[in-house]
N, C-alpha and C positions, 0 to 999 in steps of 0.2 A: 640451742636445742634444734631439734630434726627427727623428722618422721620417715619413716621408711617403711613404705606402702607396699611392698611384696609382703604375701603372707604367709609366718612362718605355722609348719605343722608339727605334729607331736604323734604318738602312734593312734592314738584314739583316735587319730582324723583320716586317716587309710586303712584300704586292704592290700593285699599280694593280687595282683590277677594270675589265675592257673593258664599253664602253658601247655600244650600238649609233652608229652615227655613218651620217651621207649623203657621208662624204669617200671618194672614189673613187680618190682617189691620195697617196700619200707627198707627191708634188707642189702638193698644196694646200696645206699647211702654211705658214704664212708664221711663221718662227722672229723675226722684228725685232718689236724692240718698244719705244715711244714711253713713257718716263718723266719726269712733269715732279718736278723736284724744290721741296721746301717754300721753302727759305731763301732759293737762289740766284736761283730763277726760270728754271730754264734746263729744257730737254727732252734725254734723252738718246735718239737712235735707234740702236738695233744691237741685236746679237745678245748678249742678258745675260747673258755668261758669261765671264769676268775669268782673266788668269792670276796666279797668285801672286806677290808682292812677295819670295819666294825668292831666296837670289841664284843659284842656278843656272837660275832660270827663268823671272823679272820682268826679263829683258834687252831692248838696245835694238832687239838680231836678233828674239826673239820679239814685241816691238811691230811691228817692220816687217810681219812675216809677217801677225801675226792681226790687224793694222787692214786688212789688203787682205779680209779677211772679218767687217767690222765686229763684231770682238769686241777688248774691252781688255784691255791689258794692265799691271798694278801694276808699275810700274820697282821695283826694290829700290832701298832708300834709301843703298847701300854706290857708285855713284857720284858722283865730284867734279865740284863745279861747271863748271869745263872740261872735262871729260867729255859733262854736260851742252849746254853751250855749245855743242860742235863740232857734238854732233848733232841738236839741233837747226834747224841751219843749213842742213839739208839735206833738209828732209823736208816735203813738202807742205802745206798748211793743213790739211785735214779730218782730217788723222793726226792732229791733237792733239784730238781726238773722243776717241781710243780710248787713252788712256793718264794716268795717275793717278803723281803726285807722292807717293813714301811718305815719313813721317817718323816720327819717336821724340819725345819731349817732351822731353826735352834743352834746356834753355840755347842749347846748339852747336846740334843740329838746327834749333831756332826760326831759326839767323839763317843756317844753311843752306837752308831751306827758301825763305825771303823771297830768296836770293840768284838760285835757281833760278828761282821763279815771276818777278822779273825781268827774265830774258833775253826769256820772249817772254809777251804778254797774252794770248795763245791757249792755253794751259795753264789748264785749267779746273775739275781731279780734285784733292783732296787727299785720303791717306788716311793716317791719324794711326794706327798703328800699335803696341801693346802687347798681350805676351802676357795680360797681367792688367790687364783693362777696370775691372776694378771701383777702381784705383786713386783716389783723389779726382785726382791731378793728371794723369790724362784730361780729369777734367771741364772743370777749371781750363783747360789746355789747349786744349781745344776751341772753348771760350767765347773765350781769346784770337786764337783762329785765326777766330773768325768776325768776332769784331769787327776787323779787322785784314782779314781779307778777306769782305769780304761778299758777292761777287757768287758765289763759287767754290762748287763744289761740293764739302761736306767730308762723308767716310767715316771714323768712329772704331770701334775696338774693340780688342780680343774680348770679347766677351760671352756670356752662354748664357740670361741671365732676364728676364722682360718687365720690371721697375720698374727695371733698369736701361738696358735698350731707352731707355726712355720718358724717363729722366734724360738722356744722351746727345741725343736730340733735344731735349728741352727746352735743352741748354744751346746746339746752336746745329747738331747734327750734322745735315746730309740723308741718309745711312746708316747703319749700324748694322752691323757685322760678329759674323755669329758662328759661335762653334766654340771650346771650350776641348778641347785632347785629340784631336779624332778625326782629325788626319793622318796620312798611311802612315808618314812619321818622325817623329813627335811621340810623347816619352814620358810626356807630364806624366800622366795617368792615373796608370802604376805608379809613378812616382816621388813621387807627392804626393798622391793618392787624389783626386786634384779632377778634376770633369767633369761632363759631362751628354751623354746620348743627342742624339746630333745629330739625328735627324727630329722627336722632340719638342721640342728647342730650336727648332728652324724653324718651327713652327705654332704654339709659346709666345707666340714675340717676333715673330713676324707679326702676329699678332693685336694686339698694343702695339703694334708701329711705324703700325700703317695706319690706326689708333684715329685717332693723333697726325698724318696724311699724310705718315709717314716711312717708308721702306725700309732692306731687310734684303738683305744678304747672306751667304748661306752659304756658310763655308768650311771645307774638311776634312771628309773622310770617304768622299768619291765615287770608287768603284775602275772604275767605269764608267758607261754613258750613261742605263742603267738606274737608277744614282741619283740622278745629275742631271735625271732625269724623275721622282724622288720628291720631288727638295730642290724644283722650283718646284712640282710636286703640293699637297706642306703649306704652298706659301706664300711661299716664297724669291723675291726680287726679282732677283736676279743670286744663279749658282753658281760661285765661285772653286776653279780647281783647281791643283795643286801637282803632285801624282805624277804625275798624267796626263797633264802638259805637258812632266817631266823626262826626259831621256834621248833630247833630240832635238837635231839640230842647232844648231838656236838657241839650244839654252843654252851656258852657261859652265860648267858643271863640268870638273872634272881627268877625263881620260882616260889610262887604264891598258889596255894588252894581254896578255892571260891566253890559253896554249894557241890563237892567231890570232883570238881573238876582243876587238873592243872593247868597253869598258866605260867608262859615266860612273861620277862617285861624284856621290851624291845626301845631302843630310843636311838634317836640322832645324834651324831657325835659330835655338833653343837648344840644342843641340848643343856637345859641346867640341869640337866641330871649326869649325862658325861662329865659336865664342867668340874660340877662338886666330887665326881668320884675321882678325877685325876688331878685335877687342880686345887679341890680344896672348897672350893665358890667359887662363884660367877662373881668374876671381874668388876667393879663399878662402871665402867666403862660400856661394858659388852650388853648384849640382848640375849637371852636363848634364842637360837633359831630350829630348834627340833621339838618333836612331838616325843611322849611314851604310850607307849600303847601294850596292851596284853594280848599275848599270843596264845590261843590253846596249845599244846604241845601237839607237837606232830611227827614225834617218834622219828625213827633212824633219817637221814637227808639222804641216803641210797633210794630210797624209793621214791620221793621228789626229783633226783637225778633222775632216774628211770622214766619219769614222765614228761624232763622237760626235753632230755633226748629224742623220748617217741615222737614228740612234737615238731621235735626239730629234722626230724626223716622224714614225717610225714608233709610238712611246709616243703619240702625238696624234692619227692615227690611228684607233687602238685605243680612246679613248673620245671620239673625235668631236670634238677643240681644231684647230681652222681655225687658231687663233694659238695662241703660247705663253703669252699673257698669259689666255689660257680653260683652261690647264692645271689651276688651280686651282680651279673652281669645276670642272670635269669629275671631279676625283679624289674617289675613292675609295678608303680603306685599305682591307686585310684583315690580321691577324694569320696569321703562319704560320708553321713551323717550319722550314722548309728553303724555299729558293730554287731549286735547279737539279738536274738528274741529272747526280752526280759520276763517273756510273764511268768514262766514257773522260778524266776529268782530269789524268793520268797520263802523257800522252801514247801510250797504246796504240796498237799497231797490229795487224790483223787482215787 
């Protein structure tokens, strides 16, 4: 055992400090940004912000929506291959830009995975999916997904520490995922004492991936556009969100009606509620480690775009990033104890 007395932070423990800047309008801001990747060779252009491979909200409805505002989206890996199939029979060429093939390491997965990427050549995203990155047969895995497909672009994790960043591309990965713990339904934290401050993980394993010319993206943690303007601040190459995409029309969650109000149901995808929907039950073995929680609906996710965009021009703005890709070398932390004035958070009215 050992301690390690540096102390890690999380976004609730900072702000940005504003920089003088010559931008004159929100409207200069140009959020797209041109990524070439190591392995593939390829460039990706758009707006680097990813929806979760969730299954209420890595759906084929929320790909249609957010490739029309070139951001991607993580299909969750819980549909079948003709599922697949139908849909992408229907859907333009430059869509498959913005969306990303998830898998599990599985045996089945592996030859699921191969079944999908041959319906069309134009599927270019793979992301290799596990709660616990650090397992070797990630690695294993990854290695065989590249040699096997070499042109693709493959995304493995979760992770939270640079030497395994650094393992990860070494075996063949062009991104890197991280985040253990900090989703709005993710319990692994209280249930197993494992995690890391997600804004320190982002500027850990930033600093490893870009060593190596490999990227990161962060996910979990982001309750708004304010943090999604800290996660590319320390360094994030793409910020994946989950909560913030759920409880919109495009997703798939069960809806229930409470006192004339709708609600989604939202959960963790270790969760015994994912468990029993894909698996059947919880394992004797296993823990749930996710929450479910109800969502009021919140109608179309264009208009949640539209607001975390705003946020994220106006964070750019404020220390002078013409692009999003200058967000990072503009930032500045500050440690600080509180964030915002809570008293009308209560919903008063006066």
């Amino acid at each position: 055992m050992r301690i390690e007395e540096g102390i890690k932070l999380g976004f609730k423990d900072v702000l940005i400090t504003p920089k003088r800047s010559t931008l004159k309008s929100r409207s200069e801001v140009n959020l797209k940004r041109n990524i070439h990747f190591k392995y593939s060779n390829m460039i990706s252009s758009g707006i680097p912000i990813i929806a979760s491979n969730m299954d209420t909200v890595g759906t084929f409805n929320m790909a249609v929506q957010l490739s029309a505002v070139n951001i991607i989206t993580a299909i969750h890996k819980y549909y079948t291959v003709n599922e697949w199939r139908s849909f992408i029979t229907h859907v333009p060429h430059d869509f498959f830009d913005y969306i990303m093939v998830s898998t599990g390491v599985s045996d089945a997965d592996y030859t699921k995975l191969k079944k999908i990427l041959s319906l069309s050549p134009l599927l270019k995203y793979i992301c290799i999916d596990i709660a616990n990155g650090y397992s070797d047969n990630l690695i294993q895995f990854v290695t065989k997904i590249r040699t096997k497909f070499p042109n693709k672009i493959i995304c493995a994790g979760n992770v939270v520490t640079g030497e395994m960043v650094e393992a990860l591309l070494l075996s063949g990965a062009d991104i890197v995922k991280i985040g253990i713990g900090p989703g709005s339904v993710c319990t692994t934290r209280t249930k197993t004492g494992v995690g890391y401050p997600q804004l320190s993980a982002i500027i850990e394993c930033a600093d490893a991936a870009h060593g190596l010319q490999g990227h990161i993206i962060s996910d979990g943690g982001c309750i708004n556009s304010g943090d999604i303007a800290k996660a590319f601040g320390a360094g994030a190459d793409f910020v994946m969100l989950g909560g913030i995409f759920a409880g919109h029309n495009e997703c798939e969650g069960k809806i229930i009606t409470e006192n004339n109000d709708k609600f989604m149901l939202f959960y963790g995808m270790s969760s015994k509620n994912a468990m029993k929907l894909h698996m059947g039950k919880v394992a004797g073995y296993k823990t749930d480690e996710g929450k479910l929680v109800k969502l009021l609906l919140k109608g179309p996710v264009k208009n949640t775009v539209l607001d975390i965009l705003g946020g994220l021009r106006s964070s750019c703005t404020y220390v002078g990033a013409r692009e999003i890709k200058e967000l990072n070398k503009r930032t500045t932390f500050i440690r600080v104890l509180e964030q915002e004035n809570t008293i009308f958070n209560d919903g008063t009215l006066f």
